[in-house]
N, C-alpha and C positions, 0 to 999 in steps of 0.2 A: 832402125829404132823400133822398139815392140811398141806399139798403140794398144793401150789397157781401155778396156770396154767399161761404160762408168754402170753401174748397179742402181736403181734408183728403187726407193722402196713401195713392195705393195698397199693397192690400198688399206689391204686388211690389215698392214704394221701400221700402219700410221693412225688407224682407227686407238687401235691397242698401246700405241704409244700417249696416244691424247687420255685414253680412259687411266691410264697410270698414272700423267704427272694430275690429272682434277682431282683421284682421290689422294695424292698426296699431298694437294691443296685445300685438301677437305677440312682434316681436323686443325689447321691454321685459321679456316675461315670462319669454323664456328666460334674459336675462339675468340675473333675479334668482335664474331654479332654479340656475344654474351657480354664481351666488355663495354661497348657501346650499350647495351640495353642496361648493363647495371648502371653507366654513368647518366642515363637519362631519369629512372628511377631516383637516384641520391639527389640529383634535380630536382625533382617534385617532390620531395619531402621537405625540404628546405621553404624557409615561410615566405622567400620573393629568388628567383629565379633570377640570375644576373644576366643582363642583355650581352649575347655573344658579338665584340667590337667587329669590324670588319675589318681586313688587313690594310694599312694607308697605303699605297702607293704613291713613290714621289714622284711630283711634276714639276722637269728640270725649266720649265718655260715662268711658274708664278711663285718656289720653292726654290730656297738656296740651304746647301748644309749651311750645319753650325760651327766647322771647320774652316770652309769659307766668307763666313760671314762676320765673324770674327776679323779676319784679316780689312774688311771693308770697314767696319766699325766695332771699336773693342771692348764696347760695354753692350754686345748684341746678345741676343738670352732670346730660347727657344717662344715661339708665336709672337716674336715681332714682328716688325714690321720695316723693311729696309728699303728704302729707294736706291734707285741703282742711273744710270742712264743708258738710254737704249741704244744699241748700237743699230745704224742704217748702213746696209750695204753700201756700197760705191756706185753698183749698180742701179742704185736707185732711182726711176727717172722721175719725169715730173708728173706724167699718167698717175705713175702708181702714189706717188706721194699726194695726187689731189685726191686720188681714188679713198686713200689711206686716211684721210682727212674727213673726207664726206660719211665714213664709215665711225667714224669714232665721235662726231657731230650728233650723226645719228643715233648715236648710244645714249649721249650725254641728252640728249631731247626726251628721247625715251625713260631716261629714269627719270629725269625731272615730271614728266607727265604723270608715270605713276608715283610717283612721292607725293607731288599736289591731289589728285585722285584718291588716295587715302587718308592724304590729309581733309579734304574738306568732305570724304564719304561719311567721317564719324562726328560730321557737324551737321550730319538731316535731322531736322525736329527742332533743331535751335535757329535763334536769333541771332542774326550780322549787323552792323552798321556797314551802310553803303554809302557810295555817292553817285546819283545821279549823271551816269555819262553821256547820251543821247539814247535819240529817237529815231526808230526806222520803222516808218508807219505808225502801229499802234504798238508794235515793240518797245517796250524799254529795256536801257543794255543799264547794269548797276555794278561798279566797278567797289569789285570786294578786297582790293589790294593785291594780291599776286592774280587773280583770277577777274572776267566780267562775267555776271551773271544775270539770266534773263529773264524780263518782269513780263510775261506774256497776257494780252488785253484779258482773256477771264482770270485772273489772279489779280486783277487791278479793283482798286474799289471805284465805284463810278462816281464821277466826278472829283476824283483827286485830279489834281493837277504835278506834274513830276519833271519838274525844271531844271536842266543843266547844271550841275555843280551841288543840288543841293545834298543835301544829308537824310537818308532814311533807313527807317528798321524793317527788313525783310526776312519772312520764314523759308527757313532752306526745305523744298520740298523734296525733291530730290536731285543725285548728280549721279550724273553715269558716263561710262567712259569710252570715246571716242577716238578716231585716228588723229583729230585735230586737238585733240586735249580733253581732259573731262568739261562732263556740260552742265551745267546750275540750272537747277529751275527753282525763281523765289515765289515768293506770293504775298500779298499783303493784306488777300482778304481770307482766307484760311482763319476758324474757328481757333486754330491751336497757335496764334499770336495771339490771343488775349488772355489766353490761360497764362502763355511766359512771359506777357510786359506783367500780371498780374503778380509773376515769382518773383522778377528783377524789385519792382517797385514796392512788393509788401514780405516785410521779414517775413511774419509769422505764418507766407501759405511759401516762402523758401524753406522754412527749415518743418512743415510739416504739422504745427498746430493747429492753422485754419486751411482743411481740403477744399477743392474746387471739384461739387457732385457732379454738375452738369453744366452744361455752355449752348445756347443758341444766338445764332447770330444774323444779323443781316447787313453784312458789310457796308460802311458807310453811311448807315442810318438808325440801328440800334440793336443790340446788344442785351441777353439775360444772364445772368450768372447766380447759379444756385451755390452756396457755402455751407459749409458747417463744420463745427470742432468738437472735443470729446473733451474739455475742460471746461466746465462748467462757469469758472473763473474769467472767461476769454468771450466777451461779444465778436462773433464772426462777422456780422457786417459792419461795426464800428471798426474792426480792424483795417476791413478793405478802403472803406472811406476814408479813413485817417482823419486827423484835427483839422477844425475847419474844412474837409473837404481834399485836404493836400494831393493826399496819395492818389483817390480817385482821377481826381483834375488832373495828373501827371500825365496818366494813362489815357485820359479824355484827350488832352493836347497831341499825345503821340498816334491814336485814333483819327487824328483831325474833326476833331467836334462831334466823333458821334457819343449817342446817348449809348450810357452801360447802367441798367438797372442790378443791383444785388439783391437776390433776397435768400432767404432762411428753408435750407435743405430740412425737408422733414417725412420719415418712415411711411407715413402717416399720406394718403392720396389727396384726401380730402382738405388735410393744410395745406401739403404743397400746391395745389392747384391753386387755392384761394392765394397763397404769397403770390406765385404766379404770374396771376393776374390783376398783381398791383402794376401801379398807383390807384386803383379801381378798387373799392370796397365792395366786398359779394356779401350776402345776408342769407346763403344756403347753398350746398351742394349737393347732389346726388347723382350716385356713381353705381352703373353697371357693370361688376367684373367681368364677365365673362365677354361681354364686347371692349371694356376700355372706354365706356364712353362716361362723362361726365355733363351734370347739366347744371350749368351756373346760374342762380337766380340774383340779379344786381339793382338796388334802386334803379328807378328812370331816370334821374338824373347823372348818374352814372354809366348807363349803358352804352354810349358814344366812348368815354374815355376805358371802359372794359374790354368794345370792341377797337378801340383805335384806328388810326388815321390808314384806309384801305386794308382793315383788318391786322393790320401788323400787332396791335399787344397781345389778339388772341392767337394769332399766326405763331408767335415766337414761346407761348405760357403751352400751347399743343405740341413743337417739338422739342422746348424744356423737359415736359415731364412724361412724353411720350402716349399721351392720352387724346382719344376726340373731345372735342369741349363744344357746346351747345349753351350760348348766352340768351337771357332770356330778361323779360322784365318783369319787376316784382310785381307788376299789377296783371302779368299776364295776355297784355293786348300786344306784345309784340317779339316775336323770335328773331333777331337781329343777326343770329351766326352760331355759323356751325361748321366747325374747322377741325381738321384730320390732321396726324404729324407728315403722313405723304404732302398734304397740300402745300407745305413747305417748298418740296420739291418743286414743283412748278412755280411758283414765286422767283427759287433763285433761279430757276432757268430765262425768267421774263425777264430778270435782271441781267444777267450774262444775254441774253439776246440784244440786250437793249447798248450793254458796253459795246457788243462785237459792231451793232450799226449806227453808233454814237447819237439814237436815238431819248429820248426822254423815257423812265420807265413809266410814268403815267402814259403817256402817249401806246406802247407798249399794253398796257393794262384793257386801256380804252380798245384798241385792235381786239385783243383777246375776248374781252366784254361785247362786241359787236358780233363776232360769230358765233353767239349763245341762241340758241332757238328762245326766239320772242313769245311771251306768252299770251294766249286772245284774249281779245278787249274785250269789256265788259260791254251790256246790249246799253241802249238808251235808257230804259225804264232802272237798270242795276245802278247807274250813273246817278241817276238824280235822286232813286234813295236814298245812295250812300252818302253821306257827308264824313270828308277826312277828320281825322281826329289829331290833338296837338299830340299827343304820341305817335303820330304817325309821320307826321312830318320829320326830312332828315334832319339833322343834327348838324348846326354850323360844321363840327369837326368833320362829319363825313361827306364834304363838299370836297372834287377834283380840286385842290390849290397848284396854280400854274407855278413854276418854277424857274425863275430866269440862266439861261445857258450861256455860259462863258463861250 
């Protein structure tokens, strides 16, 4: 038999073979770059560019035709929806069926956690009615219906009392979400529940006639609220008050007795400061821009109830309007206070210090007031000129009143 010797080609053919068939592939390929560049162009002239679909592909596991589906159910029409029953192998043991269990538990946990989690993420800022479920420590747990949510000691006003069963209104501060579920944090002393018992209880700052300028607060013991409207026809503090008092008292009762002063927002420094610092009538003020300070001049028999009981109505009229105030007597013999909107700050921290160690916040006050550098005595001969004067003396209101603790 002859054995034919096989021929294989030089490199240099095969060079020469590739450069033939690319330029024969040449004028093909420009052709198609030019048709794609024209079709991109007619695109962009066109006033909205149609979104190119992506091609479906079918999934024989959660997709059935419309061929066979039909034959299941005969009024079935394309993006229904068809239950079927799921076939188990025979093989199936009891491993994999407990396994198969724990797995779809877990699914069904899972979406329920993020369904709740979105559900109550778009309720931070608002009011819930709760119920009082118990106590762990100084935790409160407040069971929100499908969720419990937690009252923690500085969100608490001091000296509430939060008894098993009962019913309370709590601001959702915020919820965030957890392995063990989402997590609620309420609050009951948060400045921005008086703003919404103020929307729930009075029409006209729900629907927008009478606004709420400014809010200070000192949870559990009182409360300022500046108002004002832009119809001339509409008293903003008669509104909040309501007849005989109604609507106010509503929101007092839901406070648990603290004091809410309203008064009358105005452009104007020199009124607002003066509403302010009602119930206290002022007979002058004078105000330096450029520091922010104000200096209040008030009858003498006024200057106890201007300054308030441990300084709180000048305390709360300073981070109302956002000004230093400096109270003074119209006779001039005595400067009584001089309060910053910072000073605030440390106020509600003596408060929150006082919840966390379920001390008294006088007691509190008194601690704080004890580690002030004492100022030097006067000599002997300064003593016996001096004679105190009745304006000097303090003022029944600004005596420590002991407070009895539950």
């Amino acid at each position: 038999m002859k054995q034919s010797k096989l021929h294989w080609p030089r490199p240099t053919e095969k060079i020469s073979v590739a450069q033939e068939a690319a330029e024969q592939a040449q004028p093909e390929r420009e052709t198609k770059r030019k048709s794609a560049a024209k079709l991109v162009e007619e695109k962009k002239e066109g006033d909205e560019a149609e979104p190119i679909e992506e091609e479906h592909k079918f999934n024989p596991k959660t997709e059935i035709q419309i061929s066979d589906a039909v034959k299941i159910k005969k009024t079935a029409a394309i993006d229904d929806v068809i239950k079927t029953k799921l076939e188990i192998p025979g093989d199936f043991g009891r491993m994999a069926a407990q396994t198969a269990k724990q797995v779809i538990t877990q699914k069904l946990r899972e979406t329920e956690r993020e369904a709740l989690f979105h559900e109550f993420k778009n309720k931070e800022g608002e009011i819930l009615v709760g119920t009082v479920q118990r106590r762990e420590g100084r935790l409160v747990l407040v069971d929100l219906g499908r969720l419990t949510a937690l009252l923690p000691p500085e969100e608490q006003i001091h000296g509430e009392t939060y008894s098993p069963g009962g019913h309370v209104k709590v601001f959702v501060l915020s919820v965030t979400a957890t392995t063990k579920g989402p997590e609620i944090i309420v609050s009951r002393s948060h400045p921005e529940i008086v703003k919404k018992l103020f929307g729930l209880e009075i029409p006209e700052i729900a629907n927008g006639t009478v606004e709420i300028r400014g809010l200070a607060r000192e949870a559990g013991s009182r409360s300022k609220v500046a108002v004002s409207t832009d119809q001339e026809n509409i008293d903003p503090i008669g509104s909040c008050i309501g007849q005989r008092g109604a609507r106010i008292q509503t929101i007092i009762s839901e406070l648990k007795g603290e004091k809410v002063d309203i008064i009358k927002y105005s452009d104007d420094p020199i009124e607002y400061i003066t509403n302010a610092l009602s119930p206290a009538k002022v007979v002058s003020i004078e105000i330096d821009q450029d520091d922010r300070i104000a200096t209040a001049k008030v009858p003498d028999d006024q200057l106890s109830l201007a300054i308030g009981k441990a300084g709180q109505n000048v305390r709360l009229a300073a981070k109302l309007t956002g000004w230093k105030i400096d109270i003074i007597s119209e006779s001039g013999k005595d400067t009584r206070a001089h309060v910053e909107p910072e000073a605030v700050v440390a106020v509600e921290e003596t408060i929150a210090e006082a919840t966390e160690s379920g001390d008294t916040v006088e007691s509190k006050a008194a601690e704080a007031e004890s580690k002030k550098p004492k100022a030097k005595k006067k000599s002997k001969k300064a003593k016996s000129d001096d004679k105190p004067a009745e304006d000097d003396k303090p003022a029944e209101d600004d005596k420590p009143q002991e407070k009895d603790q539950n």
